[in-house]
C-alpha positions as CSV (number, residue, x, y, z in Angstrom):
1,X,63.0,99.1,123.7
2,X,66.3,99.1,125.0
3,X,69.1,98.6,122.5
4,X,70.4,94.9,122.7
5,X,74.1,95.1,123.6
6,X,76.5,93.3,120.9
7,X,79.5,91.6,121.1
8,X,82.6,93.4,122.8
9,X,85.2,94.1,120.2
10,X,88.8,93.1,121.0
11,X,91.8,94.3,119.5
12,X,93.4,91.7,117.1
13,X,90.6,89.0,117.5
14,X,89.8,87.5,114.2
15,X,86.8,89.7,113.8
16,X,89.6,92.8,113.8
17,X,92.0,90.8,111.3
18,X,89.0,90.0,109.7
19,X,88.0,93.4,108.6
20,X,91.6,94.2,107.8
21,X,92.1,91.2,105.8
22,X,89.3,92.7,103.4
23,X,90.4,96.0,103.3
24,X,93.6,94.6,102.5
25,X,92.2,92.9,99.2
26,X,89.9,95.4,98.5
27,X,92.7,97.9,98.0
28,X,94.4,94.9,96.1
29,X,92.1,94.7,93.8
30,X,91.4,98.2,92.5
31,X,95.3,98.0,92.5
32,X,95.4,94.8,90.3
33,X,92.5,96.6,88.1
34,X,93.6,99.7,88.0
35,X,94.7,99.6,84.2
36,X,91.5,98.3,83.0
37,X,89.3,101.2,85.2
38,X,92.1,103.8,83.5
39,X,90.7,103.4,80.5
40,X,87.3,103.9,81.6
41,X,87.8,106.5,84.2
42,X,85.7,109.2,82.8
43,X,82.5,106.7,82.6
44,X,83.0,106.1,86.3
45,X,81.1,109.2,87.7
46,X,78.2,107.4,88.4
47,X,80.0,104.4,90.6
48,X,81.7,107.5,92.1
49,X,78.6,109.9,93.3
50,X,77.0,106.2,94.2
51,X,80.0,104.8,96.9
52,X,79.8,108.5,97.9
53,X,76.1,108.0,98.8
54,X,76.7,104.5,100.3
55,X,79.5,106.2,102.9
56,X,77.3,109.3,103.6
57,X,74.3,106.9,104.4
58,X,76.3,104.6,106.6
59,X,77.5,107.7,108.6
60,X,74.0,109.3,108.8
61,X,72.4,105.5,109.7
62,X,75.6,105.9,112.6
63,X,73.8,108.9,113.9
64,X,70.8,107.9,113.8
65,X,71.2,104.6,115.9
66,X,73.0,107.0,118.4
67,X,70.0,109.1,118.8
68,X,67.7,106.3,118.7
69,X,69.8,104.3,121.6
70,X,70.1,107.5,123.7
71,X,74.2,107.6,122.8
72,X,74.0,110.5,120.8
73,X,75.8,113.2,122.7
74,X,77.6,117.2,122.3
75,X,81.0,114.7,124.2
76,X,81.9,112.7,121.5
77,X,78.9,112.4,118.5
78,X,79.9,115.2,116.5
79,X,81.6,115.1,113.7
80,X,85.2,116.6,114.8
81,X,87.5,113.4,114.9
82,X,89.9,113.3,112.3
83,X,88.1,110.5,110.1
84,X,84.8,112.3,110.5
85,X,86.4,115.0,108.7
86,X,88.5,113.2,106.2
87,X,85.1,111.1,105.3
88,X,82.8,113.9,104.7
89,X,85.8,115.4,102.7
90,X,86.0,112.2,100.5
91,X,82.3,112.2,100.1
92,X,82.6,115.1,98.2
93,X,85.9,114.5,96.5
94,X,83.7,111.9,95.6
95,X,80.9,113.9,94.3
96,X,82.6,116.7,92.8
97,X,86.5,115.7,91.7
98,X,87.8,118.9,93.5
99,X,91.0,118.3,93.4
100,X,92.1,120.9,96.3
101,X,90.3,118.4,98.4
102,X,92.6,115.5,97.7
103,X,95.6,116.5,99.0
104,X,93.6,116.5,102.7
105,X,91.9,112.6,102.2
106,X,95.8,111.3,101.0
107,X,97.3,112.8,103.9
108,X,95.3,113.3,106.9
109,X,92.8,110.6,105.3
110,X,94.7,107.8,104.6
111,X,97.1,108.4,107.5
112,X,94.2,108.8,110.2
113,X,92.4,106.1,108.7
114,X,95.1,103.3,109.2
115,X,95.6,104.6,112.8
116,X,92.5,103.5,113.2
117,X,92.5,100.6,111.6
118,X,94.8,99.1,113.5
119,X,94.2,100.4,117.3
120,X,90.5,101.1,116.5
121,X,88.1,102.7,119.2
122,X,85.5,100.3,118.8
123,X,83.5,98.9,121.5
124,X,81.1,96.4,119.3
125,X,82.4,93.9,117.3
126,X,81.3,91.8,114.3
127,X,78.3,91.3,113.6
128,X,76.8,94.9,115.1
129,X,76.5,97.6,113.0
130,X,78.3,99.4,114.3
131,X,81.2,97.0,113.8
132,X,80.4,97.5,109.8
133,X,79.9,101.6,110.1
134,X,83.6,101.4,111.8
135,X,85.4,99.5,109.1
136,X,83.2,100.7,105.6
137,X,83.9,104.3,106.0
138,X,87.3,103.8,107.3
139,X,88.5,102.1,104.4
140,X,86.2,104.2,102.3
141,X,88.4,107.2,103.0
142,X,91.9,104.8,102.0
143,X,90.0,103.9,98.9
144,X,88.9,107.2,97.8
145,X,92.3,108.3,98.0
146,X,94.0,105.5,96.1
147,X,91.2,105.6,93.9
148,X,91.7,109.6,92.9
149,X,95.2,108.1,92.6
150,X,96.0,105.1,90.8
151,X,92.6,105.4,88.6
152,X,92.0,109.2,88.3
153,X,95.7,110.3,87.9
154,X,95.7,112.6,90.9
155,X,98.9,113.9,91.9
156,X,100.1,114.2,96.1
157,X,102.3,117.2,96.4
158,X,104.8,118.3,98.9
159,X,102.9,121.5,99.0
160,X,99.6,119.7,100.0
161,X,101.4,118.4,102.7
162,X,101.8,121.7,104.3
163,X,98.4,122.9,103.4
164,X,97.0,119.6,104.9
165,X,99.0,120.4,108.4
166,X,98.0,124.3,108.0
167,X,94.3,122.9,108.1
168,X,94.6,120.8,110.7
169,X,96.4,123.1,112.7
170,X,93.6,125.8,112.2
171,X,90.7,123.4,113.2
172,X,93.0,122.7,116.7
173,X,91.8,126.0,118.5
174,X,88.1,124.9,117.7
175,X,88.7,121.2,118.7
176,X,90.0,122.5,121.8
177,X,87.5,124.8,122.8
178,X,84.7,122.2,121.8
179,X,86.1,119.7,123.8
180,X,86.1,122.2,127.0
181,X,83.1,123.2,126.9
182,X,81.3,120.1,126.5
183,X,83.8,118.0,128.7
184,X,84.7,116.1,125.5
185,X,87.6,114.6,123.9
186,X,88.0,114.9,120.3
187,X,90.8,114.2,118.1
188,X,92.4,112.7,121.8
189,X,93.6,116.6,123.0
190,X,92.5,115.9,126.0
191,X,93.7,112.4,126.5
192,X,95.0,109.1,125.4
193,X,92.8,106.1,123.8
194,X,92.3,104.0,126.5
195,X,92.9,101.1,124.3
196,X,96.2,101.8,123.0
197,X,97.7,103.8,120.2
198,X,100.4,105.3,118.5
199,X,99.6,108.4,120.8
200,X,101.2,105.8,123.7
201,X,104.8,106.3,122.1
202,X,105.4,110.0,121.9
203,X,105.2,111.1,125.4
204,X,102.6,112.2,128.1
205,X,99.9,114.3,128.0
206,X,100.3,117.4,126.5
207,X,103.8,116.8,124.7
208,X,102.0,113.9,122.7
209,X,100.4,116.7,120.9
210,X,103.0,118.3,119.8
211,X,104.9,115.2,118.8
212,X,102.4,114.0,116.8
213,X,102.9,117.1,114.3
214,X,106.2,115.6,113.9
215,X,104.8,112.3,113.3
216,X,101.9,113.1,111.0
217,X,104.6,115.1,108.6
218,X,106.8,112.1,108.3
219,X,104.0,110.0,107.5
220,X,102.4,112.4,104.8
221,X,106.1,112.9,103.4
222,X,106.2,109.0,103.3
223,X,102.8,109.0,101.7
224,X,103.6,111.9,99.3
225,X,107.0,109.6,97.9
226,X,105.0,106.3,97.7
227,X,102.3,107.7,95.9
228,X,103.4,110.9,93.8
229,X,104.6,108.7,90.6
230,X,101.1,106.6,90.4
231,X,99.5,109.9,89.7
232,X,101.1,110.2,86.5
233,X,101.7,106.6,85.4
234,X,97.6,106.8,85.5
235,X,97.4,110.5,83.7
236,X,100.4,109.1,81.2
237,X,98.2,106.0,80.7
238,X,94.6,107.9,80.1
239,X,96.2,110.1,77.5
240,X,97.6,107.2,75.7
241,X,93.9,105.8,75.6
242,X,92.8,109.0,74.2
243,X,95.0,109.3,71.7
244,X,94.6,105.3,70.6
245,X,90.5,106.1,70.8
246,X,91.2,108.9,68.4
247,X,92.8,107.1,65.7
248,X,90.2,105.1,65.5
249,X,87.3,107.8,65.7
């Protein structure tokens, strides 16, 4: 049976501010709550390995409805887009705690994710699936970080920021040579979003390329000074549980 075709998704139609509306309160509330899931951060491992099973299932469900519909293709289903990577690195942030993988999901994660966010490359809109896959695992990846952050007491680093751009820049020559020989077009190296996009502002192809390294350090710098002093607040916090607990133990 052929797949039934879903409603067009449009940039900035209620469906779009919709799902960024609920991110947006989402992120607010594991702000607002934050305290409260400090205190029981270490009993959290199950809610942890669980959301990271949810976001692994949605992506593997994605697949599977590409192969199923006859999408699924060596041009543009594997997994080499920037959020492809940062998710299956959250996933196992997620499972494990490693914390050489956080610096990578607050940096390339969060910043590729609200890219995304807001100039998505969506063609199906609310209430496809693929409409939901888009948006859960996209702000999955924001929340993962923030998570590792403001409840876990991670702390960004300046020196993450270089070993997040080293990474990225050693994955380049296999992007490039992935997307030559199947004709693809991953992590836009070959071209512009049709759609519209920050890549739109820094010049033509391939000078975009190289201004968006500029770009992506300013915006992990940013990152790395709005986020660097929750990490401790959270770690200042938990040991002040720990030592209240043992008074009383």
């Amino acid at each position: 049976m052929e797949e039934k075709i879903g409603p067009t998704f449009v940039m900035f139609s209620t469906a779009h501010i919709a799902s960024i509306i609920v991110s947006f309160l989402s992120l607010s509330l594991l702000f607002i709550f934050k305290k409260r899931l400090i205190i029981h951060s270490k009993k959290l491992i199950l809610i942890e390995r669980l959301f990271a099973l949810s976001l692994l299932v949605m992506e593997v469900l994605y697949h599977i409805w590409l192969i199923r519909i006859g999408r699924w293709s060596l041009i543009d289903s594997l997994p080499l887009e920037l959020c492809s990577i940062s998710l299956m690195v959250a996933i196992i942030l997620l499972w494990t705690g490693n914390k050489h993988l956080y610096d990578f999901v607050i940096y390339a994660g969060i910043g590729g994710a609200l890219q995304a966010m807001v100039t998505p490359v969506l063609d199906l809109s609310f209430p496809h699936f693929r409409y939901f896959h888009f948006f859960y695992t996209h702000i999955g990846i924001i929340i993962t970080a923030l998570y590792f952050t403001w409840i876990k007491g991670y702390i960004p680093t300046f020196k993450g920021i270089i070993k997040t751009l080293v990474i990225l820049n050693v994955l380049l020559p296999f992007v490039f040579a992935t997307n030559y020989f199947f004709q693809g077009n991953y992590m836009f190296l070959k071209a512009k979003p049709v759609n519209g996009s920050l890549l739109d502002f820094l010049g033509p192809y391939p000078w975009y390329i190289l201004s968006l390294e500029a770009v992506a350090f300013v915006i992990f710098v940013v990152l790395w000074l709005l986020f660097r002093n929750y990490g401790l607040a959270a770690r200042k916090m938990d040991k002040g549980n720990c030592k209240k607990t043992s008074r009383y133990t």
